[in-house]
N, C-alpha and C positions, 0 to 999 in steps of 0.2 A: 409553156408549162409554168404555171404562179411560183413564185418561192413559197416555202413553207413557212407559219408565220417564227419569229424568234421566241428562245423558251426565254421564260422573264426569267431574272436570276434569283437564286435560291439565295433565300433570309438568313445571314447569319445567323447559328443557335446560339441560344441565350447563353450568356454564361454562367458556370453552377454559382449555385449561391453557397457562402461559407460555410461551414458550422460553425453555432454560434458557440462563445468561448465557454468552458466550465464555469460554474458560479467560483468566487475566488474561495470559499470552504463548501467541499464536497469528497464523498468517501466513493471512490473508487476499488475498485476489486474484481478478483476472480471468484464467481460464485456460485453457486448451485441454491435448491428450493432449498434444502438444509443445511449446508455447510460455506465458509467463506476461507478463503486462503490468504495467510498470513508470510510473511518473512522475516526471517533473522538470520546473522552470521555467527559463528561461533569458531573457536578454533577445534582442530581436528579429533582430539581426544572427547571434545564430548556432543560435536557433530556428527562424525563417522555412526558411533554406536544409537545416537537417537535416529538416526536413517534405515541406518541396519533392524531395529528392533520396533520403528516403527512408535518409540516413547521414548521420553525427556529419561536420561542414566541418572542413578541417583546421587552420582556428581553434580547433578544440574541444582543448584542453590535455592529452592523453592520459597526461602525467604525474602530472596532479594527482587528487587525492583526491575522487570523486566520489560523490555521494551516489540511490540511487535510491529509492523508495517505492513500492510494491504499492497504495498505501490512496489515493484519491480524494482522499478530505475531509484525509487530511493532511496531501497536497498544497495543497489549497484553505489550509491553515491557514498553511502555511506561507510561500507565497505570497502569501497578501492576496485568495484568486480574483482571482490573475495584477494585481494591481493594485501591489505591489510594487517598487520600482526594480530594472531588469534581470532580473526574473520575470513580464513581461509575456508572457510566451509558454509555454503549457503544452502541455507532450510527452507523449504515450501513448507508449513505447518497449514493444515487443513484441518479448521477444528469448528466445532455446531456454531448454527446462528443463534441458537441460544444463548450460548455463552456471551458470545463476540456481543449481541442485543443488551444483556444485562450487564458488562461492564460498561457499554453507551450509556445507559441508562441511569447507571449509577456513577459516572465520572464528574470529575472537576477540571477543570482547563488548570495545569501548569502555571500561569500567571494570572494577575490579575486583569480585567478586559472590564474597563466603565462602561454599563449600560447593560454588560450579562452579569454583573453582582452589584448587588447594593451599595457595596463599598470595601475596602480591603479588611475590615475587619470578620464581613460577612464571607467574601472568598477565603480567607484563611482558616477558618470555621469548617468553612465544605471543603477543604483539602485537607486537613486535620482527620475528619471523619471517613475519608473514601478511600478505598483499595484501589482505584482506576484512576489514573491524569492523561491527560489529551493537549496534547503541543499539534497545532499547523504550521507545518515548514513547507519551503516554498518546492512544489514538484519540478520533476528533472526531465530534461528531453535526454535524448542517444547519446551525446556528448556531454550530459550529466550540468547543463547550463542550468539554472533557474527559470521557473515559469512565473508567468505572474499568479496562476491558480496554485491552492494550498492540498499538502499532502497528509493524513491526518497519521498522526504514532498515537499508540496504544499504552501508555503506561499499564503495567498488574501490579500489586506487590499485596503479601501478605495471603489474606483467603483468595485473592481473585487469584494471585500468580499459581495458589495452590492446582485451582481448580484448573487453570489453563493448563498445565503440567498432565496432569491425573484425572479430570473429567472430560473437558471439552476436548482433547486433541480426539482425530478421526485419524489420522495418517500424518507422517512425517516422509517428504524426500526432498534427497540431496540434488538441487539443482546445480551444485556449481558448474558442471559440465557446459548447460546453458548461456549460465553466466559469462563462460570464459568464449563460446562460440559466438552468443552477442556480442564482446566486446571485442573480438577479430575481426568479425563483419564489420563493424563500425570504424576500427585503427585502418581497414579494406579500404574504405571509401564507401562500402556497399549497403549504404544505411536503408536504403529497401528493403532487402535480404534480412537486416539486422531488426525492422520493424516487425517484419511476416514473424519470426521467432515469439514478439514477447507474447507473455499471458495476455490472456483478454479480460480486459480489467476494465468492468463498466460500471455506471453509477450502481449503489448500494442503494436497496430500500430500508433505509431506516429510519425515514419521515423526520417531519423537525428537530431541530436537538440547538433549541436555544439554550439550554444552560451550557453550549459548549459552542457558542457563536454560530454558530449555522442552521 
């Protein structure tokens, strides 16, 4: 009786190919066809009741310079994961792409960037004139390290902070629960666990936005 012939051996699979990295400026986010979700920490007096009520309390300083964030973890960084004095209380703000579109559109970048302005007399000109500033800081992985991709914050003040307050929000909550569950996961060891938690926060369509480097 013949032997049977030998099976040839099976081809290694290929291995995956990376993802390729984030451009170094890009607006990531949790979003929907109409709305984009924002972050901020606050302390508990005017956290709590903006969660509860679902709108900024009229505590909330609608004059002053406020800052939002698209990014999770750079919320968590900047915060302490809500452990920070008077950032004990973390906010998912969800409010129209309208809005969030039209202070892009009208913003000035924070500092001066050769090559997106004419020159410093021409940036101080268009940050004189705008309710919106935009700073790229560098984004955070689980352990809140630096990335080499940028994380974008939202400056409002004045009309635009108005309008974020009193027209654009859709919903306010209190994620600190989250916050504090991720970062147990993570002190765990169990940063898989701790990844499946966060929001899902993917690129933003907001198409080019050279006057704001990217």
């Amino acid at each position: 009786m013949s032997e049977a012939a030998p099976t040839p051996p099976t081809a290694p699979a290929p291995a995956p190919t990376p993802a390729p990295a984030p451009p170094r400026h890009q607006i990531r986010a949790l979003h929907t066809a109409t709305t984009v979700t924002v972050y901020q920490a606050y302390a508990p007096h005017l956290g709590v009741p903006a969660a509860r009520d679902g709108r900024f309390p009229p505590a909330w300083k609608r004059e002053r310079m406020t800052w939002i964030k698209p990014s999770f973890l750079w919320m968590m960084y900047r915060c302490g994961w809500a452990a920070k004095p008077d950032q004990e209380t973390v906010l998912a703000v969800e409010i129209t792409r309208a809005g969030f579109d039209s202070a892009l559109a009208g913003a000035c970048l924070s500092h001066y960037v050769p090559g997106v302005h004419a020159d410093r007399e021409a940036w101080k000109a268009s940050l004189s004139g705008s309710p919106a500033r935009v700073q790229w800081d560098p984004e955070r992985d689980l352990h809140l390290n630096a990335l080499p991709h940028r994380s974008l914050q939202l400056g409002l003040s004045g009309p635009a902070s108005r309008a974020y307050a009193d027209e654009w929000t859709v919903s306010i909550r209190d994620v600190t629960p989250l916050a504090r569950q991720v970062h147990g996961l993570v002190r765990a060891g169990d940063v898989d666990a701790a990844r499946a938690l966060l929001p899902a926060e993917t690129p933003y369509p907001a198409g080019p936005l050279p006057h704001l480097g990217a």
